[in-house]
C-alpha positions as CSV (number, residue, x, y, z in Angstrom):
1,X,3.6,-14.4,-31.2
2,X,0.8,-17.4,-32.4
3,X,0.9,-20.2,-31.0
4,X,1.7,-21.7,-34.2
5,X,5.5,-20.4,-33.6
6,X,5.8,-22.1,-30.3
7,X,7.4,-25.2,-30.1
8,X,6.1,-28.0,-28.4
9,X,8.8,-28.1,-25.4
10,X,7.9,-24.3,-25.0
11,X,4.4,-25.0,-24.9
12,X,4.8,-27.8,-22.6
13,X,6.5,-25.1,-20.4
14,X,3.9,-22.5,-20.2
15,X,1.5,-25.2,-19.4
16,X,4.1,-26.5,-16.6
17,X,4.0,-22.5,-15.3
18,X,0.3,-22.0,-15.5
19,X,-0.5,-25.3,-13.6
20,X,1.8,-23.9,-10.7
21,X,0.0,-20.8,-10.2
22,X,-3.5,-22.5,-10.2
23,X,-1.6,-24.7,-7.4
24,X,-0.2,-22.1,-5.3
25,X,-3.9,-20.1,-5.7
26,X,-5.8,-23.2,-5.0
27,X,-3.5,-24.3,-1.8
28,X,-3.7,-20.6,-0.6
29,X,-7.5,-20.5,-0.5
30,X,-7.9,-23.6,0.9
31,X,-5.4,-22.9,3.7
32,X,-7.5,-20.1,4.7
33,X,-10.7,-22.3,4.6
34,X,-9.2,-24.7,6.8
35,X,-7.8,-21.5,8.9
36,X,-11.5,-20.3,9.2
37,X,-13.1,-23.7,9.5
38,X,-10.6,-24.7,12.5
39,X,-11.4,-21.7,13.7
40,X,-15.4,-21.9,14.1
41,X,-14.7,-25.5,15.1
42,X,-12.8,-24.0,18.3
43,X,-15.6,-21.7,19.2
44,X,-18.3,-24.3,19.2
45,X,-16.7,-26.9,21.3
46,X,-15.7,-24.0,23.4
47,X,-11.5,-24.4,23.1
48,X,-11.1,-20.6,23.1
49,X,-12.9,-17.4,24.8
50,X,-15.5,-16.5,21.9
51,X,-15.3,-13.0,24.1
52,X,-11.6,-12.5,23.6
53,X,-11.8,-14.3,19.8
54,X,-15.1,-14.0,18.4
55,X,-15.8,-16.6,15.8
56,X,-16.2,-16.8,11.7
57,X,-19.8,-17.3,12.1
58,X,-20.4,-14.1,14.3
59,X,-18.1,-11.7,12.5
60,X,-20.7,-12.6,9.2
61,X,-23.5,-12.2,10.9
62,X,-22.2,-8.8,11.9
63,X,-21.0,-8.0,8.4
64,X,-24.5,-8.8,7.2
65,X,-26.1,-6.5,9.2
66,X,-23.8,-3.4,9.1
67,X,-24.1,-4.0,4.7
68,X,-28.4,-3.6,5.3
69,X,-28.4,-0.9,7.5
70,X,-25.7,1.1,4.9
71,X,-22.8,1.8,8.4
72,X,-20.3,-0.5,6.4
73,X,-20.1,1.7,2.9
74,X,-20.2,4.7,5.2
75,X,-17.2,3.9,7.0
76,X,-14.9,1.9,4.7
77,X,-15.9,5.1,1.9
78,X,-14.5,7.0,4.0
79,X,-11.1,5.5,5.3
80,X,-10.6,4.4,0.9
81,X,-11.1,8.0,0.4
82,X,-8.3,9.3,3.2
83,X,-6.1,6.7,1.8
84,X,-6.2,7.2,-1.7
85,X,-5.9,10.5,-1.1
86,X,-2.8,10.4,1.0
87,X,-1.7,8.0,-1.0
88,X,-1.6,9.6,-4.2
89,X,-0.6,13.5,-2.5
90,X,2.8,11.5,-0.4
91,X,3.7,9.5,-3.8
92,X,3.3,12.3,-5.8
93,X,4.7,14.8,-3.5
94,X,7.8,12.4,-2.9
95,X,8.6,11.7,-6.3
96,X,8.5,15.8,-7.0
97,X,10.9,16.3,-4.0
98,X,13.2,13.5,-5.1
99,X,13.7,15.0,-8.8
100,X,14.4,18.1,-7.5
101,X,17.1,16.8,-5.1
102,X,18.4,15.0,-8.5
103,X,18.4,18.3,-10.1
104,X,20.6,19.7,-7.5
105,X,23.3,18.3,-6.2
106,X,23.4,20.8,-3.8
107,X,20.3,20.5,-2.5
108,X,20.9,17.1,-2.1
109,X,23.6,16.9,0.0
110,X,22.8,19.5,2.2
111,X,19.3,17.9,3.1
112,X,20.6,14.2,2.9
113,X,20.6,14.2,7.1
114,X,17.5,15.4,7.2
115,X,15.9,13.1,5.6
116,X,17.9,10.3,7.5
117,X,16.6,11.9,10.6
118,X,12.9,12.3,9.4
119,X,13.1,8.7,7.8
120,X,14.4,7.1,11.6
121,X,11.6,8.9,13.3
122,X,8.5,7.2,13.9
123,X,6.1,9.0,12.0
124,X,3.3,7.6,14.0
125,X,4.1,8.9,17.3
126,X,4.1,12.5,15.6
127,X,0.4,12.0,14.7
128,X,-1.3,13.8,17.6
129,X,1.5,16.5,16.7
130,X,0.6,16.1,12.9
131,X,-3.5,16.4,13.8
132,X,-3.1,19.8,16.6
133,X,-0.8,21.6,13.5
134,X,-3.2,20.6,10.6
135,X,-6.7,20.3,12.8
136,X,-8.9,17.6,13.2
137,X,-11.0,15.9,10.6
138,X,-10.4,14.9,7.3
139,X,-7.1,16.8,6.6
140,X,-5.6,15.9,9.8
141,X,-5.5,12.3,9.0
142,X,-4.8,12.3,5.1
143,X,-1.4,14.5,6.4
144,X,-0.9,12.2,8.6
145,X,-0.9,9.4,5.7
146,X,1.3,12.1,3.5
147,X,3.8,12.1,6.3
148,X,4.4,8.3,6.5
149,X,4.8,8.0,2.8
150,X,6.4,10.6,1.4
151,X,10.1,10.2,3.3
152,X,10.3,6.7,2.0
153,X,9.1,7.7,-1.3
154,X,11.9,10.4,-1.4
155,X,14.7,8.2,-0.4
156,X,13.5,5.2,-3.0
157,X,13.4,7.0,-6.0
158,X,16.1,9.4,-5.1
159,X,18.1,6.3,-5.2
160,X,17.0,5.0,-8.1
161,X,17.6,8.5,-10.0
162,X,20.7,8.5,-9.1
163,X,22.0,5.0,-10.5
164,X,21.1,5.6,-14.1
165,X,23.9,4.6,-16.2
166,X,26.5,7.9,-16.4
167,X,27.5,6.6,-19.5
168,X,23.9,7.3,-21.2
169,X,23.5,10.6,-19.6
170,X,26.7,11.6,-20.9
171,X,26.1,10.1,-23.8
172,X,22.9,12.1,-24.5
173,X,25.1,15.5,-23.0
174,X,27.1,14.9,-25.7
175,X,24.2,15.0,-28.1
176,X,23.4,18.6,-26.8
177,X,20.6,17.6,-24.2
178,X,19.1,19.1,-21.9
179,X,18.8,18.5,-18.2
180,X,14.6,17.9,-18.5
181,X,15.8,15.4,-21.5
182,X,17.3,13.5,-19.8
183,X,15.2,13.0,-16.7
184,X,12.3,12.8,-19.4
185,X,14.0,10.3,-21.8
186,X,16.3,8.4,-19.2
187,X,15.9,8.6,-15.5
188,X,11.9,8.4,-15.3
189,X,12.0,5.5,-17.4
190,X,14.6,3.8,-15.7
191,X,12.9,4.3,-12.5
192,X,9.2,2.7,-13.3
193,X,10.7,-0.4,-11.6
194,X,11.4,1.3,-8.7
195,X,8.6,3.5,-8.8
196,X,6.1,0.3,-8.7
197,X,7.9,-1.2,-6.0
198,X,7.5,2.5,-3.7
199,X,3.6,2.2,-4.9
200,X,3.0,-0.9,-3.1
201,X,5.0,0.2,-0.1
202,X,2.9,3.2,-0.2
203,X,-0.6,1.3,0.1
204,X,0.6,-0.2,4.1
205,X,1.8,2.8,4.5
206,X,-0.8,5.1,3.3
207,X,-3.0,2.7,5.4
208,X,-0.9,3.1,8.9
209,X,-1.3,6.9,8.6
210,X,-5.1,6.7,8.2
211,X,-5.9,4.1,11.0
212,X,-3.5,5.7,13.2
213,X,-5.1,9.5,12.6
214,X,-9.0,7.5,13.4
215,X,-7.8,6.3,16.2
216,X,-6.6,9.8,17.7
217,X,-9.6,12.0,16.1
218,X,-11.9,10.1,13.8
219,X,-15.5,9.7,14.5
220,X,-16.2,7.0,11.4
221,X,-13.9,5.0,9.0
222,X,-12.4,2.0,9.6
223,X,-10.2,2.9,12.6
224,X,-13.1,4.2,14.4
225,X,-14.8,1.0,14.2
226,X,-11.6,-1.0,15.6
227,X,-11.5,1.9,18.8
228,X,-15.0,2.0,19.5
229,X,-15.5,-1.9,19.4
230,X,-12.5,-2.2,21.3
231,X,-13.8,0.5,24.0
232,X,-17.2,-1.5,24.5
233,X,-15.3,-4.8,24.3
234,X,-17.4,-6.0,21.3
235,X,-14.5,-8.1,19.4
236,X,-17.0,-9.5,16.6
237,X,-16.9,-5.4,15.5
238,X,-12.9,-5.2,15.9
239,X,-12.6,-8.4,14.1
240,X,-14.6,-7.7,11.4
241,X,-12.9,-4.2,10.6
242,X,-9.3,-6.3,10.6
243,X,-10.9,-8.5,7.9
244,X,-12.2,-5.6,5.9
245,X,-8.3,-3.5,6.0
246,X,-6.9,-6.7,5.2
247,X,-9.2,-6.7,1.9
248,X,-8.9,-3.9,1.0
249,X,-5.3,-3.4,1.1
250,X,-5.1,-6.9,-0.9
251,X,-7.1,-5.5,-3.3
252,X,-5.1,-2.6,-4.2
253,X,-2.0,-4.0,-3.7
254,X,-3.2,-6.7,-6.4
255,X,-4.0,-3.4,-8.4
256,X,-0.7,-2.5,-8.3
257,X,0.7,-5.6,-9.0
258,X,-1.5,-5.9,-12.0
259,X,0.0,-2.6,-13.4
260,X,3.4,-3.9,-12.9
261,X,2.6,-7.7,-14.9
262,X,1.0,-4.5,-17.9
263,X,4.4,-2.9,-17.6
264,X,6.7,-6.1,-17.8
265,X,5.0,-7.4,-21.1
266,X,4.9,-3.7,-22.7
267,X,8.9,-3.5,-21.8
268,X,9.4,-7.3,-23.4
């Protein structure tokens, strides 16, 4: 639509809307400017234990140098790699599982405990389990990520499969279709909502499993750096890795959130 065809209240509106977004950015960043700033202040005058705390300034100075000397990209490449990869196998894997329970209502029912158990159980705590079945290394902590996700990514769109309108699948049985016609023209499109929303539970979750499995087994990555600084009581390091997962898991959760807005206006 031009903006010719928008009234002037209408217009007035969007403006309205636009205005508060900059708002809540702007008053977000600057709350963690002060946040930082108050921070540094502390350590200079010596209100907290820079030891326990470290300090803005320090954790920078620290970032610089681990960017020169190349550690950082070696370690965050590869804790993105073990969670994009356990990301993507656990939603993928999750979503295959959960449209074959919709298939069968068999199936379903008789592994509907199961999954309640395995979905109660804290997935963490099976970790050193998860790393002695699979082995050490790489694959040991990307199943480790697969196993936090995928039960949660089961259960959601399992759910969401199943509360499709039965008057539109009957509608389209009517018409002669078949049972991959109607999960391809109904229940996967009704499900992108819910399907985004598991996505951007999967990221934290994807993350857990990764920073858990470097902490048992991991000799680099993002986790390691947490443990080892942690070990040799070096909190600028532990803080600095913090920073870094919180990015990074910002950053693809705003990915995901940006596919979502792309999938709201192609729907309207």
């Amino acid at each position: 639509m031009s903006n010719k065809h928008i009234s002037k209240e209408h217009e007035k509106y969007l403006k309205g809307v636009k205005r508060k977004k900059y708002t809540i950015l702007i008053t977000q960043i600057t709350l963690l400017i002060i946040g930082l700033m108050f921070w540094e202040v502390a350590a200079r005058f010596n209100w907290i234990d820079t030891f326990l705390t470290s300090y803005p300034s320090g954790i920078w100075r620290l970032f610089v140098e681990y960017m020169k000397n190349g550690d950082l990209f070696y370690h965050v490449g590869i804790s993105v790699f073990e969670t994009v990869v356990g990301f993507v196998a656990g939603t993928l894997l999750g979503v295959l599982i959960a449209i074959g329970l919709w298939w069968s209502d068999f199936w379903a029912k008789v592994l509907d405990p199961y999954l309640v158990v395995l979905n109660s159980l804290p997935k963490t705590a099976l970790a050193p389990i998860i790393i002695i079945w699979v082995g050490a290394g790489y694959s040991g902590i990307i199943v480790t990520a697969i196993t936090v996700s995928i039960v949660i990514t089961i259960m959601n769109m399992f759910v969401s499969f199943i509360s499709v309108d039965e008057d539109k699948i009957k509608l389209l049985q009517t018409f002669g279709a078949t049972k991959f016609q109607i999960l391809q023209k109904v229940v996967l499109p009704y499900s992108i909502p819910a399907m985004i929303s598991t996505l951007k539970v999967n990221i934290g979750l994807s993350w857990v499993g990764v920073i858990v499995g470097e902490f048992l087994v991991s000799k680099a990555g993002i986790g390691y750096l947490i443990v080892y600084g942690g070990q040799v009581f070096k909190l600028d390091l532990v803080m600095m890795s913090v920073f870094i997962l919180a990015i990074i898991s910002a950053l693809m959760y705003k990915g995901i959130s940006l596919l979502e807005d792309k999938y709201m206006k192609w729907q309207d």
